[in-house]
N, C-alpha and C positions, 0 to 999 in steps of 0.2 A: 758834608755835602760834596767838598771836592774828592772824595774817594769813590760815592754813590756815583758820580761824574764818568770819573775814569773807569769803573768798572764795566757803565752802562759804555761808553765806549768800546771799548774793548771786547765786551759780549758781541758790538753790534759789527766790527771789522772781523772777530771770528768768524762768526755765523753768515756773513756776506760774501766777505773774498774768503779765496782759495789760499790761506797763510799756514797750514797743516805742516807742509813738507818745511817751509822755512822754519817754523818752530821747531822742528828736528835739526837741520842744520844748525839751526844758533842753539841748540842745547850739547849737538857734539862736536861744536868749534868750541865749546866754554871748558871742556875736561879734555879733548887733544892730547895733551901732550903727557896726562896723567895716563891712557890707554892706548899710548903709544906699544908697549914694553906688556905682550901678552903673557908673556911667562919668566917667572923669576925661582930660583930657589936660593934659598938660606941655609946654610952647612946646618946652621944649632936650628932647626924646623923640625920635628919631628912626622909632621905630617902635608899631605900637598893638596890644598885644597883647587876643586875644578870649578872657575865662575862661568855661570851663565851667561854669555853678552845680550843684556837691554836693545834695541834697536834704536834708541836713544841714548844710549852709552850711562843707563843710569847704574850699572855695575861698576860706574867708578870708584865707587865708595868702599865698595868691596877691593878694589884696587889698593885704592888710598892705605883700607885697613892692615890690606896682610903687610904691605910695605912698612909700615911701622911698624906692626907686631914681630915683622921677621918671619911670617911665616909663606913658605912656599906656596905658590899660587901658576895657576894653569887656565886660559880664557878660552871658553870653547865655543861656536860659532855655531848656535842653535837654529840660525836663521838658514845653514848652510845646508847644500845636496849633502854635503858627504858630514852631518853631524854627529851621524852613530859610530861611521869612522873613527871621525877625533877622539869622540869618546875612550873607545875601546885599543887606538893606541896609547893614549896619554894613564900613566899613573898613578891617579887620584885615590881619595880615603874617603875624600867626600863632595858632594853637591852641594854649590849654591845659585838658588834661583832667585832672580826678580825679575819676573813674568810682565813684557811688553803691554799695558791694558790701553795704551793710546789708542787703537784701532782692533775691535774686534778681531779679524782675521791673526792677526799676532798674537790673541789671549788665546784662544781656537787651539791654536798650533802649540803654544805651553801646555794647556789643559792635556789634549793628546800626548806630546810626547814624554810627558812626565806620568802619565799614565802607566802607559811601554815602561818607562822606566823603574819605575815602582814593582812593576810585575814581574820583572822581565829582566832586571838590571842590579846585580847585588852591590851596590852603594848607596849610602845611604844619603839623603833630600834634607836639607834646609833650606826655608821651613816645609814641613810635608808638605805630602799632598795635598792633604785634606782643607790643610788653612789656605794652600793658597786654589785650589778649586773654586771654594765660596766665595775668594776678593773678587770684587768689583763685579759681583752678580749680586744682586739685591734680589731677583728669582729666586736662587740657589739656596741666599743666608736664609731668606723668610720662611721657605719648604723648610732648611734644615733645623732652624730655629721651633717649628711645629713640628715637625716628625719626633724631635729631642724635649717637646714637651717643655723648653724653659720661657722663660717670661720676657714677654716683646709685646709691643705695640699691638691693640687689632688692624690685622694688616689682611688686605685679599687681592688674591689674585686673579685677573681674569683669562683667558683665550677663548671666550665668546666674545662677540658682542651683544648677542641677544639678551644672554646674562646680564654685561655688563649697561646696559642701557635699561634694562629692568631696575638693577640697581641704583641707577641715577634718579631714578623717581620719587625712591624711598629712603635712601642714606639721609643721615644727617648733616649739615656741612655748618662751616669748612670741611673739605676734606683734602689731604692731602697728594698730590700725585707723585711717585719719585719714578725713574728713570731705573731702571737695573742696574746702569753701570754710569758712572759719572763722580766726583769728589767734589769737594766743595759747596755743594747747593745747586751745580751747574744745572741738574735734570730733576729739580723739585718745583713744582708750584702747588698754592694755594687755589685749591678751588671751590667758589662759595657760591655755587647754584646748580641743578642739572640741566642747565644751557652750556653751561663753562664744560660739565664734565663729558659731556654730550661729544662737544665742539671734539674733545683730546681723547674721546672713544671712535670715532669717523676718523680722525687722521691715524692711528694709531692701527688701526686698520685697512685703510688704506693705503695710502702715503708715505706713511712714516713716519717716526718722532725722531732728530736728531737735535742734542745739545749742541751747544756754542763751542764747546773744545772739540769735538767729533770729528772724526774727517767727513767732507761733505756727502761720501755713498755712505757712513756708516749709521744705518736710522734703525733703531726698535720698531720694528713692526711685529703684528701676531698676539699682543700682549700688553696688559695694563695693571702696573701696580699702585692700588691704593692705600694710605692709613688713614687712620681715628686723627683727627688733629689735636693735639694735647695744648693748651694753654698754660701758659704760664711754668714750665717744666727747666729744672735745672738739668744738663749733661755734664756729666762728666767722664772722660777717656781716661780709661785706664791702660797700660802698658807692663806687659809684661816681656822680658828679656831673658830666657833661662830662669835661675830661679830670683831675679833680681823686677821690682817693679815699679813703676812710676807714673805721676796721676795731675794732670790738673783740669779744671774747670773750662767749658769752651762756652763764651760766654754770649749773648745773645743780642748782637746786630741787626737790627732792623726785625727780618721776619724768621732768619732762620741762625740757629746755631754755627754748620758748618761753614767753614770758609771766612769766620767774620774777622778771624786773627785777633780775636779779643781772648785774654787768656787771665783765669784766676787762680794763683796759688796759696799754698797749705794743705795739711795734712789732708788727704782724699779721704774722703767717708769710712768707714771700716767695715760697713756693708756694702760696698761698692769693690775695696779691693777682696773681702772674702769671696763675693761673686764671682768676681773676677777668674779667685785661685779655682774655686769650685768647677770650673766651665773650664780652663784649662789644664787644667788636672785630668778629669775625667774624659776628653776627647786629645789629649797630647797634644792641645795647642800652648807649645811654649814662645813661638816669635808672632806675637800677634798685639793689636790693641782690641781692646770691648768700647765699646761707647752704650752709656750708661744714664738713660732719661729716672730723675729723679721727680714724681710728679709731686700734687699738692698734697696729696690724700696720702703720701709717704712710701709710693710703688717707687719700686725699684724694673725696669726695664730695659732688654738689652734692644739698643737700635743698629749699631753694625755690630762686626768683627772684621779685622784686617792686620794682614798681615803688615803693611805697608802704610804709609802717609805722610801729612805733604813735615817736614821739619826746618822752616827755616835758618840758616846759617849756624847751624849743628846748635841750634834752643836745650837751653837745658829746659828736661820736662817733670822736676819735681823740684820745687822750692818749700821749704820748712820753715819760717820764723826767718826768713833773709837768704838762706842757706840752701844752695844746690845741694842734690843728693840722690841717692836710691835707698829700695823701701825691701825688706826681707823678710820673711815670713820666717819664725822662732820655731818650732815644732816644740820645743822644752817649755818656755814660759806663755804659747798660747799668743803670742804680742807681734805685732809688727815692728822691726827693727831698722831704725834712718842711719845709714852711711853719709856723712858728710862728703864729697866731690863732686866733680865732674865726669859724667861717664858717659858722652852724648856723641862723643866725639864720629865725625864723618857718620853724620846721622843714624846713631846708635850702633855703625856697623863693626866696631873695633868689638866695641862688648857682644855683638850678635857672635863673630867667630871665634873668640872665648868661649862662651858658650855654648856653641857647637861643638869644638874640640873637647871642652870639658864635658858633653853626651857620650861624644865619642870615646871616649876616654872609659869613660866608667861602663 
């Protein structure tokens, strides 16, 4: 009750005052003095990796990592006139990106200029393009998830509203609304009549739809994503890292999964992480999560993919019988194989540029 409390607070100071810009402040007063020092090399570094800066300075992580690993490192100021400069002076082997999604116009300007750069730019992107295009577009994943023919929710999208209000007459409900971009739950509701779904077809068209994290001009308009509401359905997030993977249960809080920070471990389904390898195999998504709706009836469906999410205080994300670990797929015996450690470290980012060097490499 007291968390329902605080969150309903908190939603309701977001979405009221103008706290957007502070939230940025107090997120790069917390790492300061870790992004002081934008360039470092290491004599034993064989390679120099170029970080993208966050506008939020969430590249600290990537900081943190090379710093311990030893490996040279170069911050380059994507936000800048003179970006393509930096670029093209500095000596890098490779790119790494964590694309701004706090406010559209900054995800806009990753999209683009990683674009260019793919095309246009011979070094090489972690994570590609392609994985981080789809994050934090629930448009994008849903198209791409139907154009690729894999198994996902029934989900539809509208930009009518003639359609969609047509639609409201006839669907079944509950039905669920999600937001395109949003983590957490932030931009999902439950909607369970077509008065409800009516009411968020008129604003959504007109006005605009803005979540509680959003900046106050940044509203979805043009567009309405709905799904199938599933009852009673287990998720589970799987994680892959290079070739290394890790899996637990997000377990279900009130109405929705995400966001609830309720977490179950043990071994992840063995259909859930072949899934998993099968979908990132086949499209080279190696630094991503799947989140993975397990219904009654024994479907297996994918609800996001991402590249990115939220990791409190470096969580380890696969527990075994007690035991931190990661999870590796055998090629010889067919079997999933558990490493017993810790490998979470500055939220998975040590083991992200291992195994980016280790592509790179090979």
């Amino acid at each position: 009750m007291k968390d329902k409390f605080i969150l309903g607070l908190k939603k309701f100071i977001y979405y009221h005052f103008n706290v957007f810009n502070y939230r940025g402040k107090k997120a790069i007063e917390s790492v300061l003095e870790i992004t002081k020092q934008e360039q470092k090399a290491f004599v034993e570094s064989k390679y120099t990796v170029g970080i993208l800066k966050e506008k939020w300075y969430l590249h600290s992580n990537y900081i943190k990592a090379c710093n311990e690993l030893k490996i040279s490192y170069t911050v380059i100021d994507f936000f800048s006139k003179d970006w393509f400069n930096q670029l093209k002076s500095k000596p890098i082997d490779f790119l790494i990106a964590r694309p701004s999604v706090q406010y559209t116009p900054w995800k806009d300007m990753f999209d683009n200029r990683l674009k260019l750069l793919k095309d246009n730019f011979n070094v090489p992107i972690y994570p590609n393009y392609d994985e981080l295009w789809i994050w934090e577009s629930k448009l994008r994943t849903l198209d791409w998830l139907k154009v690729n023919e894999l198994p996902h929710p029934n989900s539809y999208i509208f930009y009518d509203i003639k359609e969609l209000t047509e639609f409201a007459s006839k669907c079944s409900y509950p039905i669920v609304y999600k937001a395109s971009s949003g983590s957490g739950a932030s931009g999902v509701k439950i909607l369970n009549s077509p008065s409800q779904l009516k009411s968020v077809a008129k604003k959504a068209f007109n006005s605009g739809i803005r979540s509680y994290r959003k900046h106050k001009l940044d509203k979805e308009h043009g567009s309405v994503i709905l799904q199938d509401y599933l009852n009673n359905v287990k998720e589970w997030r799987i994680i892959r890292i290079g070739d290394y993977y890790f899996g637990f249960e997000k377990i279900k809080n009130g109405e929705f999964h995400s966001g609830s920070q309720n977490f179950g471990y043990g071994m992840p389904p063995e259909t859930c992480l072949d899934m998993t390898r099968h979908v990132t195999d086949t499209y080279d998504f190696k630094y991503v999560d799947v989140d993975i709706f397990v219904t009654q009836e024994g479907e297996y469906l994918i609800n996001e993919i991402q590249p990115y999410f939220g990791q409190k205080d470096d969580r380890e994300l696969l527990q075994i019988d007690g035991e931190s670990g990661r999870l590796r797929y055998n090629e010889i015996t067919k079997t999933w194989d558990f490493e017993k450690g810790e490998f979470c470290r500055n939220n998975l980012c040590n083991l992200r540029v291992l195994e980016m060097i280790k592509t790179l490499a090979n």
